[in-house]
ZANU-167018 format. One record per atom (N, C-alpha, C): z, x, y. Coordinates in steps of 0.05 Angstrom, whole numbers, padded with zeros to 5 digits. Atoms other than C-alpha are relative to their C-alpha. Example, Ala and Ser with C-alpha at 12.3 -4.5 7.8 and 13.67 -1.06 7.14 Angstrom:
BEGIN
- 00000_00018_-00024
- 00156_00246_-00090
- 00000_00018_00024
- -00001_-00016_-00024
- 00143_00273_-00021
- 00014_-00015_00022
//
This chain:
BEGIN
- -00014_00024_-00006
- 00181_-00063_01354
- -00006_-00022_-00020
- 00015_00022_00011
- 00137_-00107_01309
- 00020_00008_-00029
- -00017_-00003_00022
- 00171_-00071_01242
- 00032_-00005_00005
- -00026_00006_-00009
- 00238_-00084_01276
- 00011_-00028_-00015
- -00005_00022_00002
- 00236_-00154_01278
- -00011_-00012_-00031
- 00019_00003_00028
- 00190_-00159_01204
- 00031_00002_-00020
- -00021_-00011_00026
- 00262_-00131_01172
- 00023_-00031_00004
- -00023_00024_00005
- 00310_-00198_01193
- -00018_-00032_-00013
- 00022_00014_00013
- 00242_-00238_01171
- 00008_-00005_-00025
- 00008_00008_00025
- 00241_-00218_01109
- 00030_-00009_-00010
- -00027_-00005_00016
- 00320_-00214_01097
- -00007_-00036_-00002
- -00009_00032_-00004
- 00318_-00301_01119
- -00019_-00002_-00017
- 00016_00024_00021
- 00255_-00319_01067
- 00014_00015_-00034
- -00011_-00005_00020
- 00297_-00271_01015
- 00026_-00021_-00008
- -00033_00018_-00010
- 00365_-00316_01039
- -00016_-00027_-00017
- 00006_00026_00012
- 00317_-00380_01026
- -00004_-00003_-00030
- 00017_-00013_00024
- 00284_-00351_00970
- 00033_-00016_-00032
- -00028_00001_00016
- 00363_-00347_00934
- 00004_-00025_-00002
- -00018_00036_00000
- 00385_-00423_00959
- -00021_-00008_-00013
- 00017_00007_00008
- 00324_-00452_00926
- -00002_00005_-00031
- -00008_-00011_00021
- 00336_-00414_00863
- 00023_-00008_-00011
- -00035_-00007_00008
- 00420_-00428_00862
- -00012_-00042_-00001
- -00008_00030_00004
- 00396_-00508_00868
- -00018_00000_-00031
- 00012_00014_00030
- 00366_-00554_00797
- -00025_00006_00004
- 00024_-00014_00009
- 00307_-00516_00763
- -00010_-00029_-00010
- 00023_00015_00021
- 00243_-00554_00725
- -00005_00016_-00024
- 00020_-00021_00006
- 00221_-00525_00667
- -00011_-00024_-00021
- 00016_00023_00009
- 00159_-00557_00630
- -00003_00008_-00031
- 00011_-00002_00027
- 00143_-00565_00557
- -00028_-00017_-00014
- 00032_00006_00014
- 00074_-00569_00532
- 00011_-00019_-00037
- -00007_00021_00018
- 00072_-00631_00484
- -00029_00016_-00024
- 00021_-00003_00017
- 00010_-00604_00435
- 00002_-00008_-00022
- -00001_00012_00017
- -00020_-00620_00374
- 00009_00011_-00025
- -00017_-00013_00025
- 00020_-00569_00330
- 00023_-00003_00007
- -00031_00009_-00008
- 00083_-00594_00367
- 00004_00010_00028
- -00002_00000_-00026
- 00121_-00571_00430
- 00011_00029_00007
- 00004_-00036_-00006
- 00110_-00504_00467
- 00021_-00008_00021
- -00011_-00010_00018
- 00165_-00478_00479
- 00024_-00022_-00028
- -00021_00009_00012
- 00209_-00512_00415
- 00021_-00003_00002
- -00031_-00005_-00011
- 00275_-00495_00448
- 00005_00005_00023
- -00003_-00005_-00030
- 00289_-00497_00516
- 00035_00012_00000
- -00019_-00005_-00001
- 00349_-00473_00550
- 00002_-00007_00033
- -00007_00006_-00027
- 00371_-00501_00621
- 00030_-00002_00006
- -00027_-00004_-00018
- 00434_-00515_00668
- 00001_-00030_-00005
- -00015_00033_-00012
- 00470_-00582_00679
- -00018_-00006_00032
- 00011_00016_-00015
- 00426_-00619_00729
- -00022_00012_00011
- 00021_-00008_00001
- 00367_-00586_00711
- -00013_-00021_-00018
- 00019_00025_00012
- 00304_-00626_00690
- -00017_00003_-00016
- 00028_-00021_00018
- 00255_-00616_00632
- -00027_-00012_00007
- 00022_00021_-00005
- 00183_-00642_00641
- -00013_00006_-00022
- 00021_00000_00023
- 00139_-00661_00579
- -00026_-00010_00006
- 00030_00005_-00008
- 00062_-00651_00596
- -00010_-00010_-00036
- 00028_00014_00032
- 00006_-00683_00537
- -00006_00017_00002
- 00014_-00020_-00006
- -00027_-00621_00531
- -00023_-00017_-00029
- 00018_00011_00026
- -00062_-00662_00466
- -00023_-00011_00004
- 00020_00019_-00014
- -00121_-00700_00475
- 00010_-00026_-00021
- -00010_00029_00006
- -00076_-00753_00427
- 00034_-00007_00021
- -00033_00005_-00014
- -00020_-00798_00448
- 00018_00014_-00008
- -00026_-00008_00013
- 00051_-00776_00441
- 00021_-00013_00019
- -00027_00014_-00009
- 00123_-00799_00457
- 00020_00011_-00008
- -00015_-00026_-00006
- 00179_-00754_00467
- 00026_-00023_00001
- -00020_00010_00004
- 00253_-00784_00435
- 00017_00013_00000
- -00024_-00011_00001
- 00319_-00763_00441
- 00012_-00015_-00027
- -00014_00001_00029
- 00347_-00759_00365
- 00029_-00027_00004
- -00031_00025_-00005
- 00419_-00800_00400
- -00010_-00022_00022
- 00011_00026_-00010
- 00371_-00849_00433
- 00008_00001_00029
- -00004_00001_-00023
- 00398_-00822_00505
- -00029_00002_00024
- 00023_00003_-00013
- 00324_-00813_00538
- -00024_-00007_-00018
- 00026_00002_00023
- 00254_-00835_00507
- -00015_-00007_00032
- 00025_00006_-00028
- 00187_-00831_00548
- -00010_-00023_-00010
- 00034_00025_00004
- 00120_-00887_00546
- -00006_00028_-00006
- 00027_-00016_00023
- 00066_-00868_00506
- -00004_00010_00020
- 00015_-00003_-00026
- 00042_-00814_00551
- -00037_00009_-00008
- 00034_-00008_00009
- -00036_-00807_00541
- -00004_00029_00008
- 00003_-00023_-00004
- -00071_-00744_00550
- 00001_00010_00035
- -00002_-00002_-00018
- -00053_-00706_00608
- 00025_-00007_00017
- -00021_00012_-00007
- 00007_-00747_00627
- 00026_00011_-00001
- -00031_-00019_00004
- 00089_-00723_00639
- 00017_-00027_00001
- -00031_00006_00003
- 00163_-00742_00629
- 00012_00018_00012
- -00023_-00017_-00011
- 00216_-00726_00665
- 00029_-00006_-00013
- -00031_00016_00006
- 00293_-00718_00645
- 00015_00012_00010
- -00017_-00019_-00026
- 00345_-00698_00693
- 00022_00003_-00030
- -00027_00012_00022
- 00409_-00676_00634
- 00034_00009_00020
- -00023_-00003_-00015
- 00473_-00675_00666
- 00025_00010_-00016
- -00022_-00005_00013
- 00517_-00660_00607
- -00006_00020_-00017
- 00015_-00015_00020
- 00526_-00593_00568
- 00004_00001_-00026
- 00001_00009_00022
- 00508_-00591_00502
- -00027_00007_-00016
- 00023_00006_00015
- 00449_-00590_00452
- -00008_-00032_-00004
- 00015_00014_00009
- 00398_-00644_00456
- -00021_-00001_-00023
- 00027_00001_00020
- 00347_-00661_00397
- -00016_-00019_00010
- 00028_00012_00003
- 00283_-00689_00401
- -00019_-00005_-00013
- 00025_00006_00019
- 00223_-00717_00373
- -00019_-00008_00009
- 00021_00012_-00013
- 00153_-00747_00378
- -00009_-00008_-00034
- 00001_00013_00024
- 00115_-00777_00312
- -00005_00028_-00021
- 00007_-00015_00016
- 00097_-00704_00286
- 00014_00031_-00006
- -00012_-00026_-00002
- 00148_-00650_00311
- 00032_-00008_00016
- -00024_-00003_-00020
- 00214_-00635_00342
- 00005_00021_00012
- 00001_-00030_-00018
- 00249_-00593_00390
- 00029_-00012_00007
- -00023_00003_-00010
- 00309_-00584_00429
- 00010_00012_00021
- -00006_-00014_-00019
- 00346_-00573_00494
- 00026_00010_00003
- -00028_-00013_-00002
- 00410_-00524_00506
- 00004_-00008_00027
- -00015_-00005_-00037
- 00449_-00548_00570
- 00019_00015_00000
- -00035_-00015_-00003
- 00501_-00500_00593
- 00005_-00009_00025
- -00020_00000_-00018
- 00552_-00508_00636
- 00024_-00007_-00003
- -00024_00000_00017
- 00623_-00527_00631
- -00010_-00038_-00005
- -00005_00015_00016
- 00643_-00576_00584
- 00008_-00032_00013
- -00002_00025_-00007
- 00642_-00654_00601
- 00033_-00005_00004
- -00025_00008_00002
- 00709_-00677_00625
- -00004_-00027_00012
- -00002_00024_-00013
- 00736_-00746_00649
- 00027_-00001_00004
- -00026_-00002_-00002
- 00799_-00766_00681
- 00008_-00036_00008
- -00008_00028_00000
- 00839_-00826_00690
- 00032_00001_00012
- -00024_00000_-00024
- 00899_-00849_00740
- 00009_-00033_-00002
- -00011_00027_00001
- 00938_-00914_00747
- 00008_-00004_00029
- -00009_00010_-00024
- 00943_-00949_00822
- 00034_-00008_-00002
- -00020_00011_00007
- 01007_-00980_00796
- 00015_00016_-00028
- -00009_00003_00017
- 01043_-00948_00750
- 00019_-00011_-00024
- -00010_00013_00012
- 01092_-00994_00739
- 00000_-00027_00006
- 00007_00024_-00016
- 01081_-01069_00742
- 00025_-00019_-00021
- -00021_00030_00006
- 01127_-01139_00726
- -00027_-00021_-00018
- 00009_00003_00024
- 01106_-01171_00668
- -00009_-00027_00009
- 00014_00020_-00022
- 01050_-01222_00688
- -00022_00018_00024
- 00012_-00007_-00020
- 01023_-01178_00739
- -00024_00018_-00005
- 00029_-00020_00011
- 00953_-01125_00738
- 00002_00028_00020
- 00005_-00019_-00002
- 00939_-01060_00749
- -00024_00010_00006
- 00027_-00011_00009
- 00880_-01017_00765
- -00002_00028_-00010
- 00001_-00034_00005
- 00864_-00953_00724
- -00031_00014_00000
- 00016_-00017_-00011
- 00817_-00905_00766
- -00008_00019_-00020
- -00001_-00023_00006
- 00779_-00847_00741
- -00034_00005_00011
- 00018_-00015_-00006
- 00715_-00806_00750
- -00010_00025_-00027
- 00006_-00026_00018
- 00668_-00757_00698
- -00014_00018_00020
- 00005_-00026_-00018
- 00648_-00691_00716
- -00027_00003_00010
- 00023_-00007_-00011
- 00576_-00701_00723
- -00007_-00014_00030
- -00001_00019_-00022
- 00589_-00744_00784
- -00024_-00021_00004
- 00021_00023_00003
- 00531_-00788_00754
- -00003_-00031_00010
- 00004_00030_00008
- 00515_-00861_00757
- -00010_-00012_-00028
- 00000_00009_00024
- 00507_-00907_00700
- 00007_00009_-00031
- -00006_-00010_00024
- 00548_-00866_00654
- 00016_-00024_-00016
- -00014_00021_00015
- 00575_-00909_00596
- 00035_00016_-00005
- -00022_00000_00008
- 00653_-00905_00591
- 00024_-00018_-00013
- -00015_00019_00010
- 00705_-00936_00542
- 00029_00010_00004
- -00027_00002_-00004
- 00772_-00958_00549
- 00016_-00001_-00024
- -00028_00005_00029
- 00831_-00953_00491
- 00021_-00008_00013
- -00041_00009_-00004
- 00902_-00980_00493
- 00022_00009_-00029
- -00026_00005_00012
- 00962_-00969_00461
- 00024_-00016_-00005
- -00023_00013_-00015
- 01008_-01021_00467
- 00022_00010_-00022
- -00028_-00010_00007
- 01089_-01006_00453
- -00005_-00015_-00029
- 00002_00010_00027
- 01092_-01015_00372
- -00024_-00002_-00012
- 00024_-00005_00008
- 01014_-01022_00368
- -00024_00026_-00007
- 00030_-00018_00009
- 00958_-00985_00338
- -00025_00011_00024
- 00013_-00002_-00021
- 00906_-00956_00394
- -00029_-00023_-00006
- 00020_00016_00011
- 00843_-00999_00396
- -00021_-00004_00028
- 00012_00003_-00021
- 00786_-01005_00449
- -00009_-00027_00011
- -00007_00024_-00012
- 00786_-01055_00494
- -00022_-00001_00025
- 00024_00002_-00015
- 00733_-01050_00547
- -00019_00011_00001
- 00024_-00021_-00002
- 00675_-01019_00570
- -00014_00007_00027
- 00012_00010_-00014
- 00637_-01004_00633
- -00011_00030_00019
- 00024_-00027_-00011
- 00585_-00952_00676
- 00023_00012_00026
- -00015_-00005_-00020
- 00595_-00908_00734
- -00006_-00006_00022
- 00019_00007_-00030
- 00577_-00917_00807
- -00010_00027_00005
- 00017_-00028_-00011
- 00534_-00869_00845
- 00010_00020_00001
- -00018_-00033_00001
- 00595_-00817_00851
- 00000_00008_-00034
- -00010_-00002_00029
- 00610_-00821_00775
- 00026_-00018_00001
- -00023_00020_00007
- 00677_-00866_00782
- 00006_-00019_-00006
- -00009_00026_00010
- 00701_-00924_00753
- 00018_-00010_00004
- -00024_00021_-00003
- 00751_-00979_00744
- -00004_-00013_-00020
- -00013_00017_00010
- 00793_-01026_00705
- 00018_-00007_00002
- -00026_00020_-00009
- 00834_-01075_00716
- 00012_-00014_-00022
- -00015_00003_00023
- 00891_-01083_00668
- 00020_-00018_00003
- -00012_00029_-00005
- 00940_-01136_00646
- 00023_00011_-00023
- -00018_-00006_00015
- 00989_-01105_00604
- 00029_-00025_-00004
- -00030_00010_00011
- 01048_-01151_00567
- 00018_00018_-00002
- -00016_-00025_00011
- 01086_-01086_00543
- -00016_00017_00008
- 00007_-00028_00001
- 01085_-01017_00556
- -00021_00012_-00018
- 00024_-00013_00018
- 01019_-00990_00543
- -00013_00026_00013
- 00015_-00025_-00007
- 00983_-00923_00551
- -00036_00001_-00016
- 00034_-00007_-00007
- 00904_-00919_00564
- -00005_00027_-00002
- 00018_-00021_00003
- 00856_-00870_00555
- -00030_-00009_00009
- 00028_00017_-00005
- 00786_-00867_00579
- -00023_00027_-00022
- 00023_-00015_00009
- 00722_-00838_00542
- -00026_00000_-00002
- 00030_-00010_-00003
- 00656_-00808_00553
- -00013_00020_-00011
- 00026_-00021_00017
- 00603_-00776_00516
- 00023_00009_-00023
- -00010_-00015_00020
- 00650_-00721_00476
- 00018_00000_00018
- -00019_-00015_-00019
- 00706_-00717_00526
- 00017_-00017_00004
- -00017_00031_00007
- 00774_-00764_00526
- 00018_00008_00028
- -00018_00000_-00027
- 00820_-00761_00593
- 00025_00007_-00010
- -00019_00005_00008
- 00887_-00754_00591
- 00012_-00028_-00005
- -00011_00027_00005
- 00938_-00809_00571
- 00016_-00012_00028
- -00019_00011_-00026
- 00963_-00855_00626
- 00017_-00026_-00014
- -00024_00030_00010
- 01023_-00904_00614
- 00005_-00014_00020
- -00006_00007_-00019
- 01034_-00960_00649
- 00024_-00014_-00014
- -00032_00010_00009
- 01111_-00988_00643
- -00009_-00025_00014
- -00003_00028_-00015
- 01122_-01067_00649
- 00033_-00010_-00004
- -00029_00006_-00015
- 01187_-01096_00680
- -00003_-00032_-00019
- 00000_00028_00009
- 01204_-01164_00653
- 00004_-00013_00030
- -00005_00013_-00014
- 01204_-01212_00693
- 00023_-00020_00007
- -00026_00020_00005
- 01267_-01233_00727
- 00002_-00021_00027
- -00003_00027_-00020
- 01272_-01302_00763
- 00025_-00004_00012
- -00030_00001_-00013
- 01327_-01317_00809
- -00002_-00022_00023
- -00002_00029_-00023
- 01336_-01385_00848
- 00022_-00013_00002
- -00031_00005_-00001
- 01395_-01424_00877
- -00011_-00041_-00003
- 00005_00035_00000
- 01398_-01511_00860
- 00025_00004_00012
- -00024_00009_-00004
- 01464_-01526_00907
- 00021_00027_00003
- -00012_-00031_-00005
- 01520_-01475_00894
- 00002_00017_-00028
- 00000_-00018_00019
- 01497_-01454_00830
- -00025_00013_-00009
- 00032_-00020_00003
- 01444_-01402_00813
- -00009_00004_-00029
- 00014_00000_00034
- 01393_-01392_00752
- -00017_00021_00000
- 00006_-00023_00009
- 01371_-01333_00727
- -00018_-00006_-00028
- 00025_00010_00022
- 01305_-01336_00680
- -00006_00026_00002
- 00016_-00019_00002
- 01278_-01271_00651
- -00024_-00002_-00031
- 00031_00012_00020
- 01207_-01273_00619
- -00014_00023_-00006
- 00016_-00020_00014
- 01169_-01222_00575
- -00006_-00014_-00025
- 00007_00006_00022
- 01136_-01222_00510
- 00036_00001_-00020
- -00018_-00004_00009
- 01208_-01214_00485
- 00021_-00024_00010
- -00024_00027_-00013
- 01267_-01265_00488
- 00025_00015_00006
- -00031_-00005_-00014
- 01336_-01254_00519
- 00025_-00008_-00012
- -00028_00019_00008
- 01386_-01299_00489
- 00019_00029_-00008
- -00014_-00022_00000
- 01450_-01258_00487
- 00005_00022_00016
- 00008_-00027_-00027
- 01421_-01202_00542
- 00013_-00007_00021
- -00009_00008_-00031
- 01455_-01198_00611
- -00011_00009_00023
- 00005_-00012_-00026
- 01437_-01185_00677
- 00024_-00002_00023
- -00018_-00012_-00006
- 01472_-01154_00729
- -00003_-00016_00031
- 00002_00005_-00034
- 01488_-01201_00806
- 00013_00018_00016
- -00007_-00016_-00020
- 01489_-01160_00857
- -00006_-00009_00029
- 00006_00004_-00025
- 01499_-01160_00926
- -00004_00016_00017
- 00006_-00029_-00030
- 01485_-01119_00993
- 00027_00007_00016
- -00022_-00002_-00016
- 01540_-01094_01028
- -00008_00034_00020
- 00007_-00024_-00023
- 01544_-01029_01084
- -00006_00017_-00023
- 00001_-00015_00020
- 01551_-00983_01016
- -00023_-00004_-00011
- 00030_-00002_00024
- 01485_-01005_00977
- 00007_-00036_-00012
- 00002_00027_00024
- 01476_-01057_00927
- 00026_00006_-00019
- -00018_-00005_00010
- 01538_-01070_00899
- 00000_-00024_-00033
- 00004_00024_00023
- 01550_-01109_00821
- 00029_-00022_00000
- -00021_00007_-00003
- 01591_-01167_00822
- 00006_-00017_-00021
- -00010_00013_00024
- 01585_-01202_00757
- -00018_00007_-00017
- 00013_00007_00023
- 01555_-01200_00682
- -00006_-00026_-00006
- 00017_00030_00010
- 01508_-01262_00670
- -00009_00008_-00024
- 00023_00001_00026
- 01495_-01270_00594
- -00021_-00024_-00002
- 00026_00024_00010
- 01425_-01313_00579
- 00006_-00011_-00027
- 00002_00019_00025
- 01424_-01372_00528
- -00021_00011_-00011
- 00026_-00001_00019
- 01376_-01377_00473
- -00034_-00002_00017
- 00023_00010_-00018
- 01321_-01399_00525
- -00004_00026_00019
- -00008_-00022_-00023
- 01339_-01332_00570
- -00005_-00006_00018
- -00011_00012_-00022
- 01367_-01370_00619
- 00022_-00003_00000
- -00028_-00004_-00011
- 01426_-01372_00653
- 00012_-00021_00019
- -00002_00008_-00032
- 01455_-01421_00711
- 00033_00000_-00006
- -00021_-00009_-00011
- 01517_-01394_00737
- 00010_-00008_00036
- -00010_-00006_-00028
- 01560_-01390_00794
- 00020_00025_00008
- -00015_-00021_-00014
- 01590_-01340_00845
- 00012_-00002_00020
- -00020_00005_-00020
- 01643_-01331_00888
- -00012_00022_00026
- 00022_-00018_-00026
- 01614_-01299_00962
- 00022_-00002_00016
- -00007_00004_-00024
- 01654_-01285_01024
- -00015_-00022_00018
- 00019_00015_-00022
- 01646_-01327_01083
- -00021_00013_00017
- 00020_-00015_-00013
- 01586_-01306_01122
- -00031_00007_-00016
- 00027_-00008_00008
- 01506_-01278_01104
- 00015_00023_-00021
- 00007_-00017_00016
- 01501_-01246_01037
- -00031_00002_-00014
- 00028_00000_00023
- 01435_-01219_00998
- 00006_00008_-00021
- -00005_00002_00013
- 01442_-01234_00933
- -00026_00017_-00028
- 00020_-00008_00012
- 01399_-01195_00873
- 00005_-00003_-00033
- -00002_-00009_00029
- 01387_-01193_00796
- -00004_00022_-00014
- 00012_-00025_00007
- 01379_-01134_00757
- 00006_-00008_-00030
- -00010_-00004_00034
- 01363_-01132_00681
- 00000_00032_-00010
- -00001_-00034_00003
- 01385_-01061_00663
- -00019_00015_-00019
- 00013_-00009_00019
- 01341_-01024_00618
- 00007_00005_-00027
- -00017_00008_00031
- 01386_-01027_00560
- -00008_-00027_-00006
- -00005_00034_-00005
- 01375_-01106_00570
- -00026_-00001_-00008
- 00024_00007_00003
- 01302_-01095_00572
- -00021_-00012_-00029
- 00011_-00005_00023
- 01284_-01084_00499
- -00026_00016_-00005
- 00014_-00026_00003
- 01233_-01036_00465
- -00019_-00013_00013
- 00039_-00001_-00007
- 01163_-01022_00502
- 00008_-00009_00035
- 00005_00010_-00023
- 01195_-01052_00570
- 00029_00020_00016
- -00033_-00023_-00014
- 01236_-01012_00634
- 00020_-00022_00011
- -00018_00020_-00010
- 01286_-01044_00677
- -00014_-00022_00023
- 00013_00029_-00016
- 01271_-01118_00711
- 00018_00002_00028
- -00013_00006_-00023
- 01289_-01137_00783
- -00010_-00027_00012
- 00007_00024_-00013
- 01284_-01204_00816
- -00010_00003_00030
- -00003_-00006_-00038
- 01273_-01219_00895
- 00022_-00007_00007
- -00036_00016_-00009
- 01334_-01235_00936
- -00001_-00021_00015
- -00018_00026_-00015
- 01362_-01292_00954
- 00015_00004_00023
- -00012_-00008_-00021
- 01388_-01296_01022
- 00021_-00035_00003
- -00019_00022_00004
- 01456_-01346_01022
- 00020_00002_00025
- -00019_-00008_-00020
- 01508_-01363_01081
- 00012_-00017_-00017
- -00022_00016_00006
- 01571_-01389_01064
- 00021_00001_00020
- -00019_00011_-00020
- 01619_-01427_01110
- 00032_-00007_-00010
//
């Protein structure tokens, strides 16, 4: 009976045995005074190395790209470094070097837009996340704007998951990118609307559309609501100022009135504009 029960024993400290094994290893490197036993390590992604003094002098243990450095550790003393990304690290101290192999897959980062399309004036946020699901990873931001050259424009860490944020302000159509360590996201575009104004003084209405771009000559399209949809009921061309004040002829009764600058109208880098509506009775 006793060997019975000895056989589901051992299978559960073999079972633990495995999960204990499948989570983040240690392995240690003897710091000495002919340099560092072993010279080359080889670990996993969110595995840790530890550097003992085995010397009876000081030493100090650098990362070649300045990403970890210990304190002087005296004799006897350790470092720890958790690495989260894979790759070849180098190292040093004042009399030797060494180096660690991380495997695993390859660093990625990604990036998303809350808004993809916003009215010119307005902000955006563009989301993302790297793969080591770290904190305090350093990530930069690029832009493109419509006609411009790319150029980086922010900067900023991750939170405890690994994710980030920025909050964007785009004039024109621009496309972001984010980057970390060796690894670039895809491209996100965000499209900007011009901005189109629409107010009534009396019984005549003014039409103002605003971007980094001018209007004079451009039209926009009044429309109204009817059972069918939004229907168009005149061409408004903008002065030099891209503005407009016009008038329109309405049935008697509630109409909602709208602007639209078509995307032909828009000009390069921007999509099509829309105003709010005006809500008008006529007697």
């Amino acid at each position: 009976m006793k060997r019975l029960l000895l056989i589901p024993a051992l299978a559960l400290a073999a079972t633990f045995a495995a999960i204990v094994t499948a989570g983040a290893a240690t392995q240690t490197v003897q710091v000495t005074k002919s340099g560092f036993t072993p010279q080359t390590a080889t670990v996993n992604t969110g595995d840790t190395v530890t550097w003992h003094n085995a010397d009876t002098a000081n030493h100090q243990v650098v990362a070649d790209d300045g990403s970890f450095a210990s304190p002087v550790l005296k004799p006897d003393q350790t470092y720890s470094h958790t690495f989260t990304t894979a790759g070849v690290e180098k190292y040093h101290d004042s009399n030797a070097t060494g180096s660690v192999t991380v495997t695993g897959p390859a660093p990625s980062v990604n990036l998303s837009a809350s808004l993809p399309t916003i009215t010119y004036g307005d902000s955006t946020r563009l989301v993302g996340s790297v793969s080591n699901g770290s904190a305090n990873q350093s990530v930069t931001l690029t832009a493109q704007a419509s006609g411009k050259t790319a150029q980086s424009i922010d900067q900023t860490t991750t939170s405890s998951s690994g994710s980030f944020a920025f909050t964007v302000s785009p004039t024109i159509g621009t496309t972001y990118q984010s980057h970390w360590n060796s690894a670039d996201s895809k491209s996100v575009t965000v499209d900007v609307a011009p901005r189109v104004g629409f107010s009534r003084s009396g019984k005549l209405y003014i039409a103002k559309v605003t971007s980094d771009a001018t209007y004079g000559g451009h039209f926009v399209w009044v429309q109204r609501h009817t059972v069918y949809g939004w229907t168009s009921l005149k061409r408004v061309y903008l002065g030099a100022n891209s503005r407009a004040v016009f008038a329109v002829r309405l049935p008697h009764g509630h109409s909602s009135l709208r602007l639209i600058l078509p995307s032909g109208q828009a000009g390069t880098g921007y999509v099509a504009g829309l105003s709010r509506t005006v809500f008008v009775t006529t007697r």
